[in-house]
C-alpha positions as CSV (number, residue, x, y, z in Angstrom):
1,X,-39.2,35.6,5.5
2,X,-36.0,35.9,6.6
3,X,-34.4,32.9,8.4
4,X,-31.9,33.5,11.6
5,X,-29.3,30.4,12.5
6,X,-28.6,29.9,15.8
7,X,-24.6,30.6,16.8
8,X,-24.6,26.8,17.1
9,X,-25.9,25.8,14.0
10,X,-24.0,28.1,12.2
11,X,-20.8,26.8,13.8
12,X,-21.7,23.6,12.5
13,X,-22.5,24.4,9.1
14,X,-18.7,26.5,9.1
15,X,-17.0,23.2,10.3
16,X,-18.5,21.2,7.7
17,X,-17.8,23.5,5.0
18,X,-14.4,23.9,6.2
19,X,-13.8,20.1,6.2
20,X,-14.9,19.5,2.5
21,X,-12.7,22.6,1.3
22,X,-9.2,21.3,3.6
23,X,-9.3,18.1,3.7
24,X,-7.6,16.2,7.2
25,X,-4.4,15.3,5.8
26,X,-1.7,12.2,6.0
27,X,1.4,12.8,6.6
28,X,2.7,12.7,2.8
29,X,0.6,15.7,2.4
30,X,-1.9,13.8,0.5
31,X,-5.1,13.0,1.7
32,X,-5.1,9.3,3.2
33,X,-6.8,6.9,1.0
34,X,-10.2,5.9,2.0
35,X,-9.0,1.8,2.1
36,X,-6.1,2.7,4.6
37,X,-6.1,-0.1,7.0
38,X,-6.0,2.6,10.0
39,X,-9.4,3.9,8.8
40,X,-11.7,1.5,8.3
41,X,-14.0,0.3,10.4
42,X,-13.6,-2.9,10.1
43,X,-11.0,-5.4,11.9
44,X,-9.9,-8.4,10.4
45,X,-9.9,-11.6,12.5
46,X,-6.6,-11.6,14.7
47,X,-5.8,-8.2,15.0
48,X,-6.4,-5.3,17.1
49,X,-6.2,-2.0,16.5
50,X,-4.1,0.8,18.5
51,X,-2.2,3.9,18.2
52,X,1.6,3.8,18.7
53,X,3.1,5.1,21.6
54,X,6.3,7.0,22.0
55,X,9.6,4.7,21.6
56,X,8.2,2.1,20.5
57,X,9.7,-0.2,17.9
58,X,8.1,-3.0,15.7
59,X,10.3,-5.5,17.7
60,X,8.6,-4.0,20.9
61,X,4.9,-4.0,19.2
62,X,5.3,-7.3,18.3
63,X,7.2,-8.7,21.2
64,X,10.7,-9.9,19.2
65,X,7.7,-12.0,17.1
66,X,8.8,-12.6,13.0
67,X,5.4,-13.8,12.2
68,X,3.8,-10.6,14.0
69,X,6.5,-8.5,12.2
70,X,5.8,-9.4,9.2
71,X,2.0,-9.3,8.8
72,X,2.1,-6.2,10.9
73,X,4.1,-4.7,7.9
74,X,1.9,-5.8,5.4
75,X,-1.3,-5.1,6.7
76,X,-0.2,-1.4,7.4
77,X,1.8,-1.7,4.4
78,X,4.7,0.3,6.1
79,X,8.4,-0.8,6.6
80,X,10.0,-0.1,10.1
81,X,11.1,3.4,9.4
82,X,7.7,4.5,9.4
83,X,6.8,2.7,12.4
84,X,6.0,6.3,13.8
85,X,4.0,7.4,17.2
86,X,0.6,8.7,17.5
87,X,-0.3,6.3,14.2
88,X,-3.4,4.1,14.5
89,X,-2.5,0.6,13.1
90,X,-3.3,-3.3,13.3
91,X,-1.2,-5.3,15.5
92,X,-1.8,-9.4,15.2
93,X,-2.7,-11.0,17.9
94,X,-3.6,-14.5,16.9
95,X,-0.8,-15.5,14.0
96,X,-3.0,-18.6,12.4
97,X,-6.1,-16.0,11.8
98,X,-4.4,-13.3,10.8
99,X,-2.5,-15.5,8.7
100,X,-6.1,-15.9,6.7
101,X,-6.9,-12.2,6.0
102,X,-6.6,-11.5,2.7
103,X,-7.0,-8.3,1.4
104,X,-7.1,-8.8,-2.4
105,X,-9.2,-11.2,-4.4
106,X,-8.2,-14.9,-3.9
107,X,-8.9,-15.5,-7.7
108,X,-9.1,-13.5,-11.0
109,X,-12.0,-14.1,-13.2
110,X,-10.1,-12.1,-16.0
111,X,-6.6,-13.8,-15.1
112,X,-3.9,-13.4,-18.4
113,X,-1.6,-15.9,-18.1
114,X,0.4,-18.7,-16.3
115,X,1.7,-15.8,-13.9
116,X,0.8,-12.3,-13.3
117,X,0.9,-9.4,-11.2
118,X,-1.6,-7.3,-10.8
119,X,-1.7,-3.9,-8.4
120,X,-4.5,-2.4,-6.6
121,X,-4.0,1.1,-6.7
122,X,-6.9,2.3,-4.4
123,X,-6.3,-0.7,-2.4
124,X,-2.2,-0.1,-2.5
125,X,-1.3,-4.1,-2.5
126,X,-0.6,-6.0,-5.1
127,X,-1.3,-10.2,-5.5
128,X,1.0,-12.3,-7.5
129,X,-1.2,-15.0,-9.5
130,X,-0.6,-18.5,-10.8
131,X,-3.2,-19.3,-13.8
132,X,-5.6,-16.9,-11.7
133,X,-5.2,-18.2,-8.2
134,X,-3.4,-15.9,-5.4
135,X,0.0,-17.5,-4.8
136,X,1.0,-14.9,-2.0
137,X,0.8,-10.6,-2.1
138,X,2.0,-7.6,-0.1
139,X,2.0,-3.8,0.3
140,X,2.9,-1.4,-2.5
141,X,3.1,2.7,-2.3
142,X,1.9,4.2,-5.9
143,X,2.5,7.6,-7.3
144,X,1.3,11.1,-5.8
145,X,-1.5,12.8,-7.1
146,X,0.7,15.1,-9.0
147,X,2.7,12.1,-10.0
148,X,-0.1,9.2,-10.5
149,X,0.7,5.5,-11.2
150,X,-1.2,4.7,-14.7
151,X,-3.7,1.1,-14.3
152,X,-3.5,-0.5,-17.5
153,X,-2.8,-3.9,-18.8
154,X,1.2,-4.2,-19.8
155,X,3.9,-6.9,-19.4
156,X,7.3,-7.2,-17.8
157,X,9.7,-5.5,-20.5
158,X,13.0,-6.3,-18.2
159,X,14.8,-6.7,-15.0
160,X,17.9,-5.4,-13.6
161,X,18.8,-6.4,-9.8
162,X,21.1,-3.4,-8.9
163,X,19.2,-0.6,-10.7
164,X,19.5,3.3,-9.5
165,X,17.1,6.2,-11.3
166,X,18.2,8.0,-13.8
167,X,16.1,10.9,-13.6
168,X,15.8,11.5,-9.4
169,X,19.8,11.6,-8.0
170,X,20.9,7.6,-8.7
171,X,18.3,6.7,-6.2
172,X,18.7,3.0,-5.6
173,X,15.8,0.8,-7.2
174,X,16.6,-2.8,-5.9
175,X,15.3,-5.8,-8.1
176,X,13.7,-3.5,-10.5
177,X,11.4,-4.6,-13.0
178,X,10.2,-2.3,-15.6
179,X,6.5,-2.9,-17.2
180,X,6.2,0.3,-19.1
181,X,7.9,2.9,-20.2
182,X,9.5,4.9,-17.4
183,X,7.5,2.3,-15.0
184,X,9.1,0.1,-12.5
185,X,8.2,-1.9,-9.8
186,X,11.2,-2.2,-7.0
187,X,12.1,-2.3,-3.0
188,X,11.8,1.0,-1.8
189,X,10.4,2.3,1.4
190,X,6.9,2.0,2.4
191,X,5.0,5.1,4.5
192,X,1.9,3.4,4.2
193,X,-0.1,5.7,1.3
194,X,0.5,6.4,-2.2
195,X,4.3,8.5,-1.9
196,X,6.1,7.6,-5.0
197,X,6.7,9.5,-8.2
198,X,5.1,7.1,-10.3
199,X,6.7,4.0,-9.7
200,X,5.7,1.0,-7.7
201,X,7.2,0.3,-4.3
202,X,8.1,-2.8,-2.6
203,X,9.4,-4.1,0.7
204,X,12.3,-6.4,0.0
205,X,11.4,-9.6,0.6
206,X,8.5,-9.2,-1.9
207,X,10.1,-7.0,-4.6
208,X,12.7,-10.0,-4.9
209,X,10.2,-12.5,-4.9
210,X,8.7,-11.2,-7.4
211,X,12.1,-10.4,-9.3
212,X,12.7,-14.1,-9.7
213,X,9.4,-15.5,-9.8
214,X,8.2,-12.9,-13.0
215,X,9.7,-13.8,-16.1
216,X,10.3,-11.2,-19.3
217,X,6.7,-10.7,-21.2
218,X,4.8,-11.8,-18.1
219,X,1.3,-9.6,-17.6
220,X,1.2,-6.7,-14.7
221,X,-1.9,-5.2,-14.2
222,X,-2.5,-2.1,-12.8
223,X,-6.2,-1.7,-11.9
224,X,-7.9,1.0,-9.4
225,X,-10.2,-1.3,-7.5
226,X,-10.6,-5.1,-7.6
């Protein structure tokens, strides 16, 4: 028997099929990672969520606020360059709850050490733990697809403050610490999705926290997913 579809329902079934062959994508040409803050359908306590508007700044989203500034960088894990319009993102609204959300584990079950870093690549944060326990954490951008961030369990081989690449035009890598290999983790900007070419990104204030508070043969651990 042969089966007609109606113009409609054949529409449908085109749209769909288009969809899983071209993917909606981010603006790093990648598509946008399923965790992504502006995606998911949930809203921690003390934000809201809204889409950017034309001209305006962080210091205008958040009213001149430092507290609002800062969590509204870290939740959207973007630095104020890529404060862009037309983005959906989460804008505090009451500091003391939003001060609670927490989007990595509070404790390790598997910790390594007195200190250690680990990274949440699906996630893209990272939490900085004291004998297992969350001592503070912050947004990260990974590696491409084409360019991947490894997860593995390494430890901090060294640190150099005023670092630039040697392999992608002396790019400056501020408070650089190397864990492996070619592998660093250093202050460098932050579109809010996986962007780098391998290594791990920072804002400032954390990637120099981090550069005094690690010491040489401390654990990082790169895992996909808490």
């Amino acid at each position: 028997m042969k089966i007609v579809l109606s113009p409609i329902t054949l529409f449908c079934r085109t749209f769909f099929l288009l969809l899983i062959l071209f993917p909606i994508k981010g603006v790093s040409g990648e598509v946008e990672n399923a965790q992504d803050g502006n995606a998911s359908l949930m809203i921690p306590d003390g934000f809201v969520r809204r889409v950017i508007k034309k001209g305006e700044s962080l210091s205008v989203i958040c009213s001149a606020d430092s507290v609002c500034e800062r969590l509204f960088m870290k939740v959207n894990r973007v630095d104020e360059r890529h404060i862009r319009p037309g983005r959906t993102v989460l804008v505090p609204v009451d500091a003391r709850k939003a001060e609670l959300y927490l989007p990595v584990p509070r404790t390790l079950a598997d910790s390594r050490g007195e200190r250690e870093m680990r990274i949440f690549l699906v996630l893209q944060y990272f939490g900085a733990y004291e004998k297992g326990e969350l001592l503070f954490w912050g947004p990260l951008s990974s590696g491409i697809k084409k360019r991947a961030t490894p997860p593995g369990r390494f430890f901090v081989q060294y640190k150099e403050r005023f670092k630039r690449s040697t392999k992608y035009e002396n790019a400056p890598m501020p408070f650089s610490i190397n864990y492996y290999k070619g592998y660093f983790v250093h202050q460098q900007s932050l579109p809010g999705y996986a962007a780098s070419h391998g290594c791990v990104r920072l804002l400032g204030g954390d990637a120099e926290r981090l550069f005094f508070w690690l010491q040489i043969r401390d654990p990082v651990t790169l895992v996909s997913e808490p």
